[in-house]
mmCIF file of the protein (N, C-alpha, C, O) and its ligand, coordinates in Angstrom:
data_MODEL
# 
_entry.id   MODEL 
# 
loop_
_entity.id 
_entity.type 
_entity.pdbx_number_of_molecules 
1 polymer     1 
2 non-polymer 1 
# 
_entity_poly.entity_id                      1 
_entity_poly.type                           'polypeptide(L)' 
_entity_poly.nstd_linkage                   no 
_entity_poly.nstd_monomer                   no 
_entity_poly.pdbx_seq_one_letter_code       
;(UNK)(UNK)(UNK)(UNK)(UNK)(UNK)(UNK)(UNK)(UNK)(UNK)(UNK)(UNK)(UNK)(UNK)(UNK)(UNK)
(UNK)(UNK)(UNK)(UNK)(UNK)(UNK)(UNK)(UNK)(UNK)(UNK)(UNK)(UNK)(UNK)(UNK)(UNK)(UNK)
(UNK)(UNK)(UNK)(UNK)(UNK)(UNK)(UNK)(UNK)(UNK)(UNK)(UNK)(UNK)(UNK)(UNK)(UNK)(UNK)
(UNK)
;
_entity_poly.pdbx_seq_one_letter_code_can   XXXXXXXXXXXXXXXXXXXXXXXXXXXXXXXXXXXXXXXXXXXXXXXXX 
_entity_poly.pdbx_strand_id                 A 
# 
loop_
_entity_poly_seq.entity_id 
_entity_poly_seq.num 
_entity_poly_seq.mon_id 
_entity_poly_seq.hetero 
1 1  UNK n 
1 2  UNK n 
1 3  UNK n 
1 4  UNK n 
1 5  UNK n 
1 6  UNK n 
1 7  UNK n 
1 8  UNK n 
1 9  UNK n 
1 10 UNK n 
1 11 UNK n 
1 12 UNK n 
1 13 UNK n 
1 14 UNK n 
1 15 UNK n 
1 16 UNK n 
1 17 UNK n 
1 18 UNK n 
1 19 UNK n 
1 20 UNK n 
1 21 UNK n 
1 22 UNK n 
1 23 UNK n 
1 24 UNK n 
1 25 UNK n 
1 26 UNK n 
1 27 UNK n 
1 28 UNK n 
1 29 UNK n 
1 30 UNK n 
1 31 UNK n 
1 32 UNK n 
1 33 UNK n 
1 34 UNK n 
1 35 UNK n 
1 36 UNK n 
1 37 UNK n 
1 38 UNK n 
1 39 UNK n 
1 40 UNK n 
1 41 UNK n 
1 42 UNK n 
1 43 UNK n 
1 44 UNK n 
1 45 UNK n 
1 46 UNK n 
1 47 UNK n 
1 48 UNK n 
1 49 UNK n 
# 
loop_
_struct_asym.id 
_struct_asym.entity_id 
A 1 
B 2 
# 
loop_
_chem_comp.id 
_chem_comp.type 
_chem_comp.mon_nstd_flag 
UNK 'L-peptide linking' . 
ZN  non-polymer         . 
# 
_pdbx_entity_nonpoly.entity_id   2 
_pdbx_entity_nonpoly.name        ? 
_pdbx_entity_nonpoly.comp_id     ZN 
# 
_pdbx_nonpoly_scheme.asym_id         B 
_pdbx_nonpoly_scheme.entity_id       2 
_pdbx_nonpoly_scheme.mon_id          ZN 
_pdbx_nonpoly_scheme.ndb_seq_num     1 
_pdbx_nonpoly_scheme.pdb_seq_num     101 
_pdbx_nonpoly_scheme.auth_seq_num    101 
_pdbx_nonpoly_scheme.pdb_mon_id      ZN 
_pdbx_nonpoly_scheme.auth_mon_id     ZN 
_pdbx_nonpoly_scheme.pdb_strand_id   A 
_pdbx_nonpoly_scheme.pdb_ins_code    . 
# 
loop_
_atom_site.group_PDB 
_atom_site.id 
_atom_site.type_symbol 
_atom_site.label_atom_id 
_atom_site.label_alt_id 
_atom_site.label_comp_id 
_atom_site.label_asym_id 
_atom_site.label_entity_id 
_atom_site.label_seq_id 
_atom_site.pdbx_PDB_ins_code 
_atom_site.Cartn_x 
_atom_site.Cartn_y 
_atom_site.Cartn_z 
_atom_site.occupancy 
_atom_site.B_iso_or_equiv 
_atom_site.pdbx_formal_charge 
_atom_site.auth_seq_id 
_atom_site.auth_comp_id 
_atom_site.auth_asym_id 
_atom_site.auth_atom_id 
_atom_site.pdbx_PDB_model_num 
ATOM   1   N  N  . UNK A 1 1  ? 39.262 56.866 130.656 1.00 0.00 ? 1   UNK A N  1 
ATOM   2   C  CA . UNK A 1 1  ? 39.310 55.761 129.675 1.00 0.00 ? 1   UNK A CA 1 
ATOM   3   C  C  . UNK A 1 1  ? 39.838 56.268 128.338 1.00 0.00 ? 1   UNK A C  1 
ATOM   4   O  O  . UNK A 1 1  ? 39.307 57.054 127.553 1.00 0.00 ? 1   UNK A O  1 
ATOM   5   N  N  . UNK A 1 2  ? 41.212 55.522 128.250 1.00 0.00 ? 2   UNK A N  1 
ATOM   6   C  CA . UNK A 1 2  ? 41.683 55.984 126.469 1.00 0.00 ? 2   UNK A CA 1 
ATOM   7   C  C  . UNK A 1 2  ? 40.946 55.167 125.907 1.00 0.00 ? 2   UNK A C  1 
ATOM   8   O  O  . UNK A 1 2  ? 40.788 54.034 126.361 1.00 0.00 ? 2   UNK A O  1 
ATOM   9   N  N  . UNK A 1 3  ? 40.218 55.701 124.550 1.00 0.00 ? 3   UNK A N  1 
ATOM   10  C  CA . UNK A 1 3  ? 40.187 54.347 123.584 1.00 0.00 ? 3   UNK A CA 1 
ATOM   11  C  C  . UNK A 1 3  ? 40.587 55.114 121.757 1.00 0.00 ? 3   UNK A C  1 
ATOM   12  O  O  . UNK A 1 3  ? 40.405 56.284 121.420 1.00 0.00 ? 3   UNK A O  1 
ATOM   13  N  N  . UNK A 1 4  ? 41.212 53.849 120.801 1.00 0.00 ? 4   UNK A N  1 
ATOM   14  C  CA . UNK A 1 4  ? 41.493 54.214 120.198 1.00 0.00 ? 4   UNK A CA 1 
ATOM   15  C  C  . UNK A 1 4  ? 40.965 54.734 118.626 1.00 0.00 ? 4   UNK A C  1 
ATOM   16  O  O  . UNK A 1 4  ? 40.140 54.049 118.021 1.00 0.00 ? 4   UNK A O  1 
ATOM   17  N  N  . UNK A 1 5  ? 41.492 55.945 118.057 1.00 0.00 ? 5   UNK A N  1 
ATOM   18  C  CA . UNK A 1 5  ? 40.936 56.627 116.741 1.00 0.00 ? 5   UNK A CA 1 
ATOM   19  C  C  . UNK A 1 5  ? 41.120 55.097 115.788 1.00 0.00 ? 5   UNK A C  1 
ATOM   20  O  O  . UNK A 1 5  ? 42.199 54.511 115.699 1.00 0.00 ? 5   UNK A O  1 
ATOM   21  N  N  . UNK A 1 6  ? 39.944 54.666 115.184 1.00 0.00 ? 6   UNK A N  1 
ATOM   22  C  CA . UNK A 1 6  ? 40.470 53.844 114.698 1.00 0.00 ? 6   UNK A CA 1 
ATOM   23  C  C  . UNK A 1 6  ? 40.771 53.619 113.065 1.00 0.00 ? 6   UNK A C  1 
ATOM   24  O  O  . UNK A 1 6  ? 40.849 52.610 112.364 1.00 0.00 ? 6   UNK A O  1 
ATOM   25  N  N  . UNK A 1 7  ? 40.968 55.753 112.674 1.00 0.00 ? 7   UNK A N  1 
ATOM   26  C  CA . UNK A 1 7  ? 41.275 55.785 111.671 1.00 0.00 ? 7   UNK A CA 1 
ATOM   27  C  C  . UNK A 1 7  ? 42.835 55.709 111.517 1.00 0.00 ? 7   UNK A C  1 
ATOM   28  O  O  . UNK A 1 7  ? 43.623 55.072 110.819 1.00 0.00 ? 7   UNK A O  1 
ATOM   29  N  N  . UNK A 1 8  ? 42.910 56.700 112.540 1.00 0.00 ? 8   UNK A N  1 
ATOM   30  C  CA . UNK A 1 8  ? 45.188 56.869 112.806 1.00 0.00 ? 8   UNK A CA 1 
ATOM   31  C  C  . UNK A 1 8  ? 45.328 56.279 113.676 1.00 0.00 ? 8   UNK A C  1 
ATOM   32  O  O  . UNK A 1 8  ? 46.521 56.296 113.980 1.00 0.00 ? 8   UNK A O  1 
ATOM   33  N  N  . UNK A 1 9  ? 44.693 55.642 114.401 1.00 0.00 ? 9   UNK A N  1 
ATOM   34  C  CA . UNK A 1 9  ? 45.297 54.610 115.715 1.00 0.00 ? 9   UNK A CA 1 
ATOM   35  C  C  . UNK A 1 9  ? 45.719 55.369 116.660 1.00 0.00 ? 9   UNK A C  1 
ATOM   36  O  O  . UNK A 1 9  ? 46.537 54.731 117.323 1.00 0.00 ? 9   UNK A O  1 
ATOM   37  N  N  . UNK A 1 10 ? 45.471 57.153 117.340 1.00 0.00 ? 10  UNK A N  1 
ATOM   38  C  CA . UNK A 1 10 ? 45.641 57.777 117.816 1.00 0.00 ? 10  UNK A CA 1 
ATOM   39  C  C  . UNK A 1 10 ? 44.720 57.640 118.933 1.00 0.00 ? 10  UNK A C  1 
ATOM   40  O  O  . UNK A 1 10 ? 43.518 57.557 118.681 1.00 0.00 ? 10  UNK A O  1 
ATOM   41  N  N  . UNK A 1 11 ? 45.186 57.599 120.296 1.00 0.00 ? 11  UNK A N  1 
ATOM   42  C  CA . UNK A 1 11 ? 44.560 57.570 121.508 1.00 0.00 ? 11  UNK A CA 1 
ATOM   43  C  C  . UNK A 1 11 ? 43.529 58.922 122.016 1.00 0.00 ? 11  UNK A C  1 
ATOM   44  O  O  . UNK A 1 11 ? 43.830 60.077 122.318 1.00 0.00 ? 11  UNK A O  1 
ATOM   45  N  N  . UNK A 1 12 ? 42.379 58.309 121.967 1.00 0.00 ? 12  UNK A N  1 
ATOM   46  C  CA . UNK A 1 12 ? 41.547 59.480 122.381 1.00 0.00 ? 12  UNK A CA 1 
ATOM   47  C  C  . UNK A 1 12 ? 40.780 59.609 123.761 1.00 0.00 ? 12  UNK A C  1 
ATOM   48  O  O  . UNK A 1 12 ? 39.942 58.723 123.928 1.00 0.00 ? 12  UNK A O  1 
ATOM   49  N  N  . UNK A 1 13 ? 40.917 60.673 124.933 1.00 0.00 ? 13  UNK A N  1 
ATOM   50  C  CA . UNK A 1 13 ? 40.135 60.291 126.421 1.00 0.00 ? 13  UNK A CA 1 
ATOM   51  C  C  . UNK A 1 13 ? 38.937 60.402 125.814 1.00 0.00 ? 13  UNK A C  1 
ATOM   52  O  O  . UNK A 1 13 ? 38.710 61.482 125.269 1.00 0.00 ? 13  UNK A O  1 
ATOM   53  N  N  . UNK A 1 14 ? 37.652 59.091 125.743 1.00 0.00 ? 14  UNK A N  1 
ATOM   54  C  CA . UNK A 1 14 ? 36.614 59.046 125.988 1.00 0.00 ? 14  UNK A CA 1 
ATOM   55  C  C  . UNK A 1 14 ? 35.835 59.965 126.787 1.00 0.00 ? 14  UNK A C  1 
ATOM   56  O  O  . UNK A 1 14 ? 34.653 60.232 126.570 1.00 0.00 ? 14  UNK A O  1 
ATOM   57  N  N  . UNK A 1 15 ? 36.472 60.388 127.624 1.00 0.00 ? 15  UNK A N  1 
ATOM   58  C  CA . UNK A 1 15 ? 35.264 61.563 128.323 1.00 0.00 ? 15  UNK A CA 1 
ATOM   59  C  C  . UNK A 1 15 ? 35.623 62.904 128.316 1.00 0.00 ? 15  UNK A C  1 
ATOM   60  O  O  . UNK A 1 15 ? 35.260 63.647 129.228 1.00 0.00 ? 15  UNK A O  1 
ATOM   61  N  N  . UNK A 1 16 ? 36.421 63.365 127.215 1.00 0.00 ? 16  UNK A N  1 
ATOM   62  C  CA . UNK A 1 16 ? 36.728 64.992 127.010 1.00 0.00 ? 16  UNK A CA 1 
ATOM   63  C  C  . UNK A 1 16 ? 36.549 64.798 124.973 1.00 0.00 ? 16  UNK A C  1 
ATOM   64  O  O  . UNK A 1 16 ? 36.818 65.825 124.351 1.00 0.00 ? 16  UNK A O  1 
ATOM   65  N  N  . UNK A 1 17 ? 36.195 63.751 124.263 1.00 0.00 ? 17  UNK A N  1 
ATOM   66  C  CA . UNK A 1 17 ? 36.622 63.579 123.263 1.00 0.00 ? 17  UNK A CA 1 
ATOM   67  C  C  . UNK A 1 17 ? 35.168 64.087 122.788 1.00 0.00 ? 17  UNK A C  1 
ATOM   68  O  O  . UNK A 1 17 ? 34.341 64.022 123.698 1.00 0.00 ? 17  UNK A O  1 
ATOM   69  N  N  . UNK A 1 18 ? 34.724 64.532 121.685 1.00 0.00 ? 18  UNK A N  1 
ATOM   70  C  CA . UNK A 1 18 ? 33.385 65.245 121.401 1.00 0.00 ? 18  UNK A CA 1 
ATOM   71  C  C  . UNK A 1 18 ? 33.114 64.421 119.664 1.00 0.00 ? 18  UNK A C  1 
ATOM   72  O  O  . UNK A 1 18 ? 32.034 64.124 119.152 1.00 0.00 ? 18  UNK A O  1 
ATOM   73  N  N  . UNK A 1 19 ? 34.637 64.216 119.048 1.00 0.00 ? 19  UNK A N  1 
ATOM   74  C  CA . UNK A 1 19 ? 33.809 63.089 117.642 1.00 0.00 ? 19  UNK A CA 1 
ATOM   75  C  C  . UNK A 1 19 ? 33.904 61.926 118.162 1.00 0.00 ? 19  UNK A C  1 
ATOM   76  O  O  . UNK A 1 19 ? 34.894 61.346 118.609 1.00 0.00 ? 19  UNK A O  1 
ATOM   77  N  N  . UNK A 1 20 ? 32.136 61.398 118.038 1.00 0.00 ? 20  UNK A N  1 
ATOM   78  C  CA . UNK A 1 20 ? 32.373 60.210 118.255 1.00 0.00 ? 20  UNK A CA 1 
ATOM   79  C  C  . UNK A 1 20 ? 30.786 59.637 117.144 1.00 0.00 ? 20  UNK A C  1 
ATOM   80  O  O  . UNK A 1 20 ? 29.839 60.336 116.784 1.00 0.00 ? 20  UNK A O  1 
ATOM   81  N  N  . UNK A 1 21 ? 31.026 58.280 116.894 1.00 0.00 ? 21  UNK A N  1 
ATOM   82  C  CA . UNK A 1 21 ? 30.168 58.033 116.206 1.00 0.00 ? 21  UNK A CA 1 
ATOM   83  C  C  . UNK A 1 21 ? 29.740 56.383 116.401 1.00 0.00 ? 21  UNK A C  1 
ATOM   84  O  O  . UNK A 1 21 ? 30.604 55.565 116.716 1.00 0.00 ? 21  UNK A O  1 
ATOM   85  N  N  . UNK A 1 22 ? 28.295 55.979 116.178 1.00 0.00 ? 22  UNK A N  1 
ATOM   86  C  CA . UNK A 1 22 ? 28.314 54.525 116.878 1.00 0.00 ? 22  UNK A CA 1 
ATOM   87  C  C  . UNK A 1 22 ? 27.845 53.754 115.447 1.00 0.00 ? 22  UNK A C  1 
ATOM   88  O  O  . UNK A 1 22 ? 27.057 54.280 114.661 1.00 0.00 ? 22  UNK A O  1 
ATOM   89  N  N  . UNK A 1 23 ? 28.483 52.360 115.226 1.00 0.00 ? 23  UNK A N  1 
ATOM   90  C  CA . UNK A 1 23 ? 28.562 51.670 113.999 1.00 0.00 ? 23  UNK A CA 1 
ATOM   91  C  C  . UNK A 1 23 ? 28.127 50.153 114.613 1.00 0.00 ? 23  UNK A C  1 
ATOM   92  O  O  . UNK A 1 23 ? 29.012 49.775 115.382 1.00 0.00 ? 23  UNK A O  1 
ATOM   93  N  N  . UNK A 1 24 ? 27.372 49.482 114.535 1.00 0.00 ? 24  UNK A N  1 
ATOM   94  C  CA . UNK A 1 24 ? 26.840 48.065 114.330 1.00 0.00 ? 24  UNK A CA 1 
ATOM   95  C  C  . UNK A 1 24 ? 27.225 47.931 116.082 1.00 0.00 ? 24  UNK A C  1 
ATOM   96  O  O  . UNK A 1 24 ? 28.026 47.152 116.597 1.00 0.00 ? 24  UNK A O  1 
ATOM   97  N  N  . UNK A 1 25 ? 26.376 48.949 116.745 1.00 0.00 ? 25  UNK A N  1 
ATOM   98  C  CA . UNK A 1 25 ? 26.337 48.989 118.331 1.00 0.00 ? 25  UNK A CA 1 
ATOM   99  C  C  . UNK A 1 25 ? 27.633 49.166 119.093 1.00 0.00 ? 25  UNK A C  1 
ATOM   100 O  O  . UNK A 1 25 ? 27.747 48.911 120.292 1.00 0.00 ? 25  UNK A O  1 
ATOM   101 N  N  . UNK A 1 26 ? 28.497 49.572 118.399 1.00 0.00 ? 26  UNK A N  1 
ATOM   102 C  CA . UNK A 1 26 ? 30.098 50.102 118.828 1.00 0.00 ? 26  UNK A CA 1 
ATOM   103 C  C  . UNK A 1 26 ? 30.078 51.682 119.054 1.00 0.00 ? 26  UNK A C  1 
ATOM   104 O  O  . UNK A 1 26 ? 29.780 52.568 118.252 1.00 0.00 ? 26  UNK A O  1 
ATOM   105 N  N  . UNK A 1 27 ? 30.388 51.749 120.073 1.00 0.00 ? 27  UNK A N  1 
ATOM   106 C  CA . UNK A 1 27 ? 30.889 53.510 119.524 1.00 0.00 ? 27  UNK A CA 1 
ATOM   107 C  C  . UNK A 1 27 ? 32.182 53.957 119.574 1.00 0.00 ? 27  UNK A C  1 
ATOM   108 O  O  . UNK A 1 27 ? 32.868 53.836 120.589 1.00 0.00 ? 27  UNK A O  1 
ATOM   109 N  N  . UNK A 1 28 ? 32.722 54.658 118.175 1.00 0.00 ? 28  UNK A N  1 
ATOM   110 C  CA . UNK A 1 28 ? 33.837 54.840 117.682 1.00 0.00 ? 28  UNK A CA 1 
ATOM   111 C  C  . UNK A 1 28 ? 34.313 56.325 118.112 1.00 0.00 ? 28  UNK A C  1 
ATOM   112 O  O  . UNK A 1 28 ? 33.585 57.313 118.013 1.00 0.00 ? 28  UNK A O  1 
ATOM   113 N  N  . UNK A 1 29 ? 35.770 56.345 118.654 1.00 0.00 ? 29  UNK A N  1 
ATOM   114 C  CA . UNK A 1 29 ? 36.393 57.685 119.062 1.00 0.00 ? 29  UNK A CA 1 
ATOM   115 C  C  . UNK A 1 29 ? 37.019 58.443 118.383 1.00 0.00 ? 29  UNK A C  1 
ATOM   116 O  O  . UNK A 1 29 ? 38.110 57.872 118.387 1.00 0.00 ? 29  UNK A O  1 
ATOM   117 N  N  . UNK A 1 30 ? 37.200 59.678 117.549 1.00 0.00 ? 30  UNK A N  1 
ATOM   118 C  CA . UNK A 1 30 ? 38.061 60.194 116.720 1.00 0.00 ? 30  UNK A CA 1 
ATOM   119 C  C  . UNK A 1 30 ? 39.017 61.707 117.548 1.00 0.00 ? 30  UNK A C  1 
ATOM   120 O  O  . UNK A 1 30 ? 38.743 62.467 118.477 1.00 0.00 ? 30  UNK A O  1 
ATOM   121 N  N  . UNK A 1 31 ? 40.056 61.579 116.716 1.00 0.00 ? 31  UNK A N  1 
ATOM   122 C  CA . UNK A 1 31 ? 41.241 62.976 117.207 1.00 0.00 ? 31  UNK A CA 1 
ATOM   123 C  C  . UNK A 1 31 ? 40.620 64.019 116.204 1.00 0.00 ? 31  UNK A C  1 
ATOM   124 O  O  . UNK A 1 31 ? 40.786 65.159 116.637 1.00 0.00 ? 31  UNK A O  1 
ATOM   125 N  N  . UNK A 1 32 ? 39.996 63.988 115.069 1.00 0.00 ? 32  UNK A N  1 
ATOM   126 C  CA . UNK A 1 32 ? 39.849 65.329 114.353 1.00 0.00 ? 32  UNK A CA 1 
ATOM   127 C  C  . UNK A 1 32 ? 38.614 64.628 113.253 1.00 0.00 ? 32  UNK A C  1 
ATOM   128 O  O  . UNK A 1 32 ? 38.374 63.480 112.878 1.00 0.00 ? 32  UNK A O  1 
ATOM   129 N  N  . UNK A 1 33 ? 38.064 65.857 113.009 1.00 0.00 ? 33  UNK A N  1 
ATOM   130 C  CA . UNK A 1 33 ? 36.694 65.559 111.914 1.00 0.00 ? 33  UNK A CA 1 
ATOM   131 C  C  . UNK A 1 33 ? 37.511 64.691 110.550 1.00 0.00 ? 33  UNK A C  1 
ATOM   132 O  O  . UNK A 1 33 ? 37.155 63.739 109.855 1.00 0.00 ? 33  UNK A O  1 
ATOM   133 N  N  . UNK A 1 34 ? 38.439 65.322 110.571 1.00 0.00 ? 34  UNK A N  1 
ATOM   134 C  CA . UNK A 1 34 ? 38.581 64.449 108.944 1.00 0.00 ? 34  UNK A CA 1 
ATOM   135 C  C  . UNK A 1 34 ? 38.576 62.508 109.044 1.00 0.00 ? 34  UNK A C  1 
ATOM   136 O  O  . UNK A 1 34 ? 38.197 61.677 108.219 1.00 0.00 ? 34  UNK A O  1 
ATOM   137 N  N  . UNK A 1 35 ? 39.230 62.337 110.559 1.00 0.00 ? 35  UNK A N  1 
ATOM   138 C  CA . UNK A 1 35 ? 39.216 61.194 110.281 1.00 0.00 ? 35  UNK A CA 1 
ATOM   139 C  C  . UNK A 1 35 ? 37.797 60.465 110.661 1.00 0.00 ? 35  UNK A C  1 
ATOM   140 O  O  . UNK A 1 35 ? 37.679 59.265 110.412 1.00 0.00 ? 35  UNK A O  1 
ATOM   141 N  N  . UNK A 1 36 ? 36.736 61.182 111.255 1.00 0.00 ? 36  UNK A N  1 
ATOM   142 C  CA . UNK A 1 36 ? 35.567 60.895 111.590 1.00 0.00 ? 36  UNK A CA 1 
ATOM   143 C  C  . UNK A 1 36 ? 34.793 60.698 110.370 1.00 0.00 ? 36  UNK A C  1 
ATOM   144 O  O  . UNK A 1 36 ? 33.928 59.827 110.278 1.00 0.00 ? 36  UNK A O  1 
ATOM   145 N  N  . UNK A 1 37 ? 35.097 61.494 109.447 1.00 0.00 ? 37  UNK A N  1 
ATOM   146 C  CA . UNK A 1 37 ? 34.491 61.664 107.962 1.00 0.00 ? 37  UNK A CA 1 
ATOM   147 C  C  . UNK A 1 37 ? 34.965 60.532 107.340 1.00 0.00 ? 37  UNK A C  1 
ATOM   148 O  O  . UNK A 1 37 ? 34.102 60.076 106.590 1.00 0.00 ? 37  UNK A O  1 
ATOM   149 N  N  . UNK A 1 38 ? 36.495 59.570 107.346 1.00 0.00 ? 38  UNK A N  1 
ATOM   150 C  CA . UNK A 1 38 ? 36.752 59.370 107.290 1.00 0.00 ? 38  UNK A CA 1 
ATOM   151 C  C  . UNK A 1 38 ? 35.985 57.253 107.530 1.00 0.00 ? 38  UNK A C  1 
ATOM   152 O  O  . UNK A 1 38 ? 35.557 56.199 107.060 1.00 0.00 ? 38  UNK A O  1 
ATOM   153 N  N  . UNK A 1 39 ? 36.301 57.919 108.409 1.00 0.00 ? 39  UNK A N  1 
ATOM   154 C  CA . UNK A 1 39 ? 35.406 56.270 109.101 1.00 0.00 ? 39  UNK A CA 1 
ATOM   155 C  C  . UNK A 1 39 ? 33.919 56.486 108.672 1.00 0.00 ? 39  UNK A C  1 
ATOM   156 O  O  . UNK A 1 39 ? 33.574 55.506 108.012 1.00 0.00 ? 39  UNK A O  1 
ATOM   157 N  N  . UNK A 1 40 ? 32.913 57.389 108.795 1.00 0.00 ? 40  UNK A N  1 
ATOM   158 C  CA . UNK A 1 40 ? 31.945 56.880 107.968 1.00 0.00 ? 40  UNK A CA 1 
ATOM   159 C  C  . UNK A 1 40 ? 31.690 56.906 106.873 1.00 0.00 ? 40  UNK A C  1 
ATOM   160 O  O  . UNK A 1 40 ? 30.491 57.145 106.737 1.00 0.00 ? 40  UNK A O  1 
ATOM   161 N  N  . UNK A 1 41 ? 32.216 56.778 105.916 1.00 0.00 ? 41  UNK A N  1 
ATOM   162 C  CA . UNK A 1 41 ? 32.531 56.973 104.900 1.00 0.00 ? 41  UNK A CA 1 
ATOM   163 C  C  . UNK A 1 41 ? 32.946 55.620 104.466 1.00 0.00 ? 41  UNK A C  1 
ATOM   164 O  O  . UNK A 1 41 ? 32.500 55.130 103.429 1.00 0.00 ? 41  UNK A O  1 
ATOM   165 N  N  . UNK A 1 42 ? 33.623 55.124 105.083 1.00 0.00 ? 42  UNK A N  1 
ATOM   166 C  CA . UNK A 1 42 ? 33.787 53.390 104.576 1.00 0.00 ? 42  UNK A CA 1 
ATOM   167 C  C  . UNK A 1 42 ? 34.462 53.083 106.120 1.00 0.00 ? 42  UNK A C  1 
ATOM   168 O  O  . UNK A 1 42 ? 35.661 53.190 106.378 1.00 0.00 ? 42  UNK A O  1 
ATOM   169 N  N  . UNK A 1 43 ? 33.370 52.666 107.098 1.00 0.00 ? 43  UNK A N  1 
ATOM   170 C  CA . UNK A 1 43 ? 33.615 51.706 108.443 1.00 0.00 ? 43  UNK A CA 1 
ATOM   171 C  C  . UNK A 1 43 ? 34.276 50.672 108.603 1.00 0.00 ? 43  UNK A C  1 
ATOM   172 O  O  . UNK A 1 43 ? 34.905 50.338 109.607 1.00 0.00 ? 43  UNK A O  1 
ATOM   173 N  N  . UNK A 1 44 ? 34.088 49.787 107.011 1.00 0.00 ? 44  UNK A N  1 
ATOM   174 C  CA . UNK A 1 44 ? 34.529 48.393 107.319 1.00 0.00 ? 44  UNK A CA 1 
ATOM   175 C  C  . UNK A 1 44 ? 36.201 48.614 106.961 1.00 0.00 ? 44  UNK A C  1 
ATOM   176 O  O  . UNK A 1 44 ? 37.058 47.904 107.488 1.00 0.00 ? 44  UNK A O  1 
ATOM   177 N  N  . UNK A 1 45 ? 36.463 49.489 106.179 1.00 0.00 ? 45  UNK A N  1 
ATOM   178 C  CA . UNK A 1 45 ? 37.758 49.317 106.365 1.00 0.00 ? 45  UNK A CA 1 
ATOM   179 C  C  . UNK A 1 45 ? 38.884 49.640 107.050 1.00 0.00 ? 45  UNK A C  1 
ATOM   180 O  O  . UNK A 1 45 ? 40.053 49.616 106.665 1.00 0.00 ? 45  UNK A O  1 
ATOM   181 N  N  . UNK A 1 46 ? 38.096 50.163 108.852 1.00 0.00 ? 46  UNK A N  1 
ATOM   182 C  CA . UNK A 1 46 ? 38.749 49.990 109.691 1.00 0.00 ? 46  UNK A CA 1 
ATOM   183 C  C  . UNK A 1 46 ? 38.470 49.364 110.793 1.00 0.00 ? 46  UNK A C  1 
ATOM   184 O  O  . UNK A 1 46 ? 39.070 49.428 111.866 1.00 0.00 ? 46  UNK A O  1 
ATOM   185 N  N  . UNK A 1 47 ? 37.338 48.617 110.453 1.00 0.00 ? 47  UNK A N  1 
ATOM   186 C  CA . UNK A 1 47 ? 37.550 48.078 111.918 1.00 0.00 ? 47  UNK A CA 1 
ATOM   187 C  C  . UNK A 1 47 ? 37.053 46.499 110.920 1.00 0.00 ? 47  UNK A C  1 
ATOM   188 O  O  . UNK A 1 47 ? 36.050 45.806 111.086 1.00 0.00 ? 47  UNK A O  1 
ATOM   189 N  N  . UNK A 1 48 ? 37.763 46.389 110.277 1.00 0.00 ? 48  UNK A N  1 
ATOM   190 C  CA . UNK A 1 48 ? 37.649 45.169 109.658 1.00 0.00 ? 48  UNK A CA 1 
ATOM   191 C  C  . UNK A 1 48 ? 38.991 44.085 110.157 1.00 0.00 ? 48  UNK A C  1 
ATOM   192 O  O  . UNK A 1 48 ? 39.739 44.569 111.007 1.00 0.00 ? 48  UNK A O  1 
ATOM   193 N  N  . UNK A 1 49 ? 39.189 43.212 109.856 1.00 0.00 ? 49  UNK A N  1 
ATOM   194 C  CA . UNK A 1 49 ? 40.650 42.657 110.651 1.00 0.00 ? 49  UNK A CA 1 
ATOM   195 C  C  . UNK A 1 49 ? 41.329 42.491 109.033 1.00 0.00 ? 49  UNK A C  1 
ATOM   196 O  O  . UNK A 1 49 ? 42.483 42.088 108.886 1.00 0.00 ? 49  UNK A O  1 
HETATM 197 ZN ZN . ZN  B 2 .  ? 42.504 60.419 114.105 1.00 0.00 2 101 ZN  A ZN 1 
# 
């Protein structure tokens, strides 16, 4: 299962991927710590529409 970084929009395999973080019962996939830091740090402004 790909799902996507939804800081860079970079495709991450869900089951080899190790940042991951869960926000208002979602859990979010990241390619590298910065953008993990990144998303919690202000959530809504990526997965906001
Ligand atoms: Zn990323």
């Amino acid at each position: 299962m790909m799902a996507i970084d939804p800081v860079c929009k970079m495709e991450v395999d869900e089951t080899t991927v190790k940042l991951k973080t869960a926000y208002k019962g979602e859990t979010y996939y990241f390619c590298a710590p910065g953008c993990k830091k990144a998303f919690e740090e202000n959530p809504e402004e990526y997965i906001g529409e």
